[in-house]
C-alpha positions in Angstrom: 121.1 40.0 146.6 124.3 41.7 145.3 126.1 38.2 144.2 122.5 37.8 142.2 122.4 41.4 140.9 126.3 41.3 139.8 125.5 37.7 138.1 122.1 40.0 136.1 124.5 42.4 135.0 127.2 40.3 133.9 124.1 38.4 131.9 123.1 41.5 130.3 127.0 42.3 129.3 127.4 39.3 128.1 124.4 39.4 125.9 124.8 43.1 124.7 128.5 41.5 123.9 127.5 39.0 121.3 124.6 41.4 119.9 127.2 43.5 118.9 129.8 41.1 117.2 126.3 39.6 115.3 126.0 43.1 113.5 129.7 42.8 112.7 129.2 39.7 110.9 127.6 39.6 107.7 124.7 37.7 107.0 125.2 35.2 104.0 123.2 36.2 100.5 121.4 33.4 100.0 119.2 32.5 96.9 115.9 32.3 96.6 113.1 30.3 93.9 111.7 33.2 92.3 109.9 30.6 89.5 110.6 26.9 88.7 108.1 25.4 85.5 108.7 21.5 85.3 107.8 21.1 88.9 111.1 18.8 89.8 114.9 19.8 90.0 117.6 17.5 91.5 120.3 18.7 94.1 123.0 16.5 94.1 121.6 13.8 92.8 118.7 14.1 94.8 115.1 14.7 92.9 112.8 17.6 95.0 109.8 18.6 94.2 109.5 22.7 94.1 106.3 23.0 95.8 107.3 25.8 98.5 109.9 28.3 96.7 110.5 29.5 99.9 111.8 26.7 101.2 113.9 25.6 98.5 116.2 28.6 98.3 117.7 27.4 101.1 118.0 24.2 100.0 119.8 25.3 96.9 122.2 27.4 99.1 122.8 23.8 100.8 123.4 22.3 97.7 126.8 21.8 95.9 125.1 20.5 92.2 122.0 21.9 90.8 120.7 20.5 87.6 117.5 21.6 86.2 116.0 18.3 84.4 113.2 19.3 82.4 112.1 22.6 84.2 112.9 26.4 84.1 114.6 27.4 87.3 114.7 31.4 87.9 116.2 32.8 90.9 117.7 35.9 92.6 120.7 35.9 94.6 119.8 39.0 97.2 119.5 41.9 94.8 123.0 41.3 93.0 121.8 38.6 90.8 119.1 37.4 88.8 119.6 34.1 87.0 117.8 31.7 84.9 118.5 28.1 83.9 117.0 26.5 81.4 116.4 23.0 80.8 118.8 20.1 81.0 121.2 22.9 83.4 124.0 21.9 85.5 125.5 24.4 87.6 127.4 25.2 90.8 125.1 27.0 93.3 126.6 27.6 96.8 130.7 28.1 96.1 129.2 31.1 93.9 127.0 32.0 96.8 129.0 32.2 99.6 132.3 34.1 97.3 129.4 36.9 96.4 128.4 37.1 100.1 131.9 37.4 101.3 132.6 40.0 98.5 135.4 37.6 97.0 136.2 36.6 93.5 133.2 34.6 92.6 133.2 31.4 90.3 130.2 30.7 88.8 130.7 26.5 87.1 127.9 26.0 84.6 128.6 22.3 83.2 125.9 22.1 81.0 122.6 23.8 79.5 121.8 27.2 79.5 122.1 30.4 81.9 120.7 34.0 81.5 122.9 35.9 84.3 121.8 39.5 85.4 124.7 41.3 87.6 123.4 44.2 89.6 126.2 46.7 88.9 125.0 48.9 91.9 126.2 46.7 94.4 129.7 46.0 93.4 131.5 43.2 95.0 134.9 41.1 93.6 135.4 39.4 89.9 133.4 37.1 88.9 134.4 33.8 86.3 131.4 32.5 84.6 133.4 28.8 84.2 131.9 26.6 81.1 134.1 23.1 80.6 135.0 24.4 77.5 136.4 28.2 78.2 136.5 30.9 81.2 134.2 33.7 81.0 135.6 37.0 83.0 132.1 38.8 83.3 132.7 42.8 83.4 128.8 43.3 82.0 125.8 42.8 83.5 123.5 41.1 81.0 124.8 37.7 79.1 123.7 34.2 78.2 126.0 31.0 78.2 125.4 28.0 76.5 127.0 25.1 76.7 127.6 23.3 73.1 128.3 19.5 72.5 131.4 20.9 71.4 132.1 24.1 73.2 130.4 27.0 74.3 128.0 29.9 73.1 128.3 33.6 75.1 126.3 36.2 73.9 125.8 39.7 75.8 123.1 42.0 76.0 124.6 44.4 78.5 128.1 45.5 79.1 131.2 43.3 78.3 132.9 39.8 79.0 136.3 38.5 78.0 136.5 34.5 77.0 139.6 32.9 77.7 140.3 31.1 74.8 141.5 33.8 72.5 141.4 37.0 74.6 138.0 37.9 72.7 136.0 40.4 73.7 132.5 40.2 73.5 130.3 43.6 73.9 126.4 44.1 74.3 125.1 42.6 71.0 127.6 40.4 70.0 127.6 36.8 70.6 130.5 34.5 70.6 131.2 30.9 69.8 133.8 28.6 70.9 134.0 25.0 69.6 136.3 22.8 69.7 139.4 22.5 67.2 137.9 25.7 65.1 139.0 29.3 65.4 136.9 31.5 67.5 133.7 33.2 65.6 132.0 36.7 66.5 128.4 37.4 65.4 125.9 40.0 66.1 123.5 39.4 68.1 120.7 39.5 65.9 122.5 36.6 63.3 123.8 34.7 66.5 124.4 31.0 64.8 121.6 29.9 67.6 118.9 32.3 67.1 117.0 30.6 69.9 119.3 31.4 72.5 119.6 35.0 71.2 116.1 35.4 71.3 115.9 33.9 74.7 118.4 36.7 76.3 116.6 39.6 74.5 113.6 38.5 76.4 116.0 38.0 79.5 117.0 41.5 78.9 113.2 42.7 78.6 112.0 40.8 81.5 114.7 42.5 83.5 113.3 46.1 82.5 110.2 44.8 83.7 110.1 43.3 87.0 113.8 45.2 88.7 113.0 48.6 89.8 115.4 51.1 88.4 116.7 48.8 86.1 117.8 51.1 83.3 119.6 53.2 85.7 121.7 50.6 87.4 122.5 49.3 84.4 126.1 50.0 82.9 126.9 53.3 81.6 126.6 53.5 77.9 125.5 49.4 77.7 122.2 50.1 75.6 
């Protein structure tokens, strides 16, 4: 009985053991499908059908390539991040993932189409690069649109502050900033953004936000509206 009993207790050690090193480790942030309208994304390469939303977070956190075909994609990265894609979107989903779940410097690639990008400025974590294949975007704000331009790129901010690479600009809640290729860098309001459309689309970005994330005026950034 004692060999049997010592065997139990070393069990039960054993098990407490890795119970406690599983609370140590941090469970990854994974995204989840809060809306797709189209009915059919591709992850690398691959056509699926968003039926279940809950099952295809986790296929999206699988997936290296997103790209948004003809549909609206919406999802929410735990409660640090709230991102839409629009149409004809190409973007980087599980690097940026797994760097915002380890608290690391994230990269965000966004190769073509469109991104609203809410950052929850209440939970912190490291820098993050919003990456176009025209310029780099360090994001310091928590409300901004990028679109990507046959010729360059579009970033306008509703929230906060970013800084583009490609001429140290800074862009500030309602302005709107457009790289393209072999011109010099333009600044515009907000309200006269060169693609009114896009504009239009972060203000109701920005009003959706207000909407649907509790305390969303207060975890904004300070003096952002």
């Amino acid at each position: 009985r004692r060999p049997a009993l010592r065997l139990f207790a070393g069990t039960l050690a054993a098990a407490a053991a890795i119970l406690a090193v599983a609370r140590l480790v941090p469970r990854a942030e994974g995204w989840r499908a809060l809306e797709v309208t189209g009915g059919e994304i591709a992850l690398d390469g691959e056509a699926v059908r968003a039926t279940d939303l809950a099952r295809l977070g986790p296929a999206i956190m699988g997936a290296d390539a997103l790209e948004t075909g003809a549909s609206h994609v919406r999802l929410a990265l735990a409660d640090r991040y709230r991102l839409d894609a629009g149409p004809g979107t190409r973007l980087r989903p599980r690097e940026f993932a797994r760097a915002v779940a380890a608290d690391e410097p994230a990269r965000l690639a966004v190769e073509a189409g469109e991104i609203l990008l809410w950052r929850n400025p209440a939970r912190g974590g490291g820098p993050l690069t919003v990456a176009t294949p025209a310029v780099q975007i360090a994001v310091t704000g928590t409300v901004l649109g990028v679109l990507c331009l046959a010729d360059g790129t579009c970033v306008s901010v509703a929230e906060g502050g970013v800084t583009v690479d490609c001429c140290g600009g800074c862009v500030q809640a309602g302005e709107s900033h457009v790289h393209r290729a072999g011109l010099p860098c333009a600044h515009h309001a907000l309200a006269a953004a060169p693609d009114r459309a896009h504009a239009e689309r972060l203000t109701r970005f920005l009003a959706e936000l207000a909407r649907t994330v509790p305390d969303f005026a207060a975890e904004s950034s300070p003096g952002a509206r």
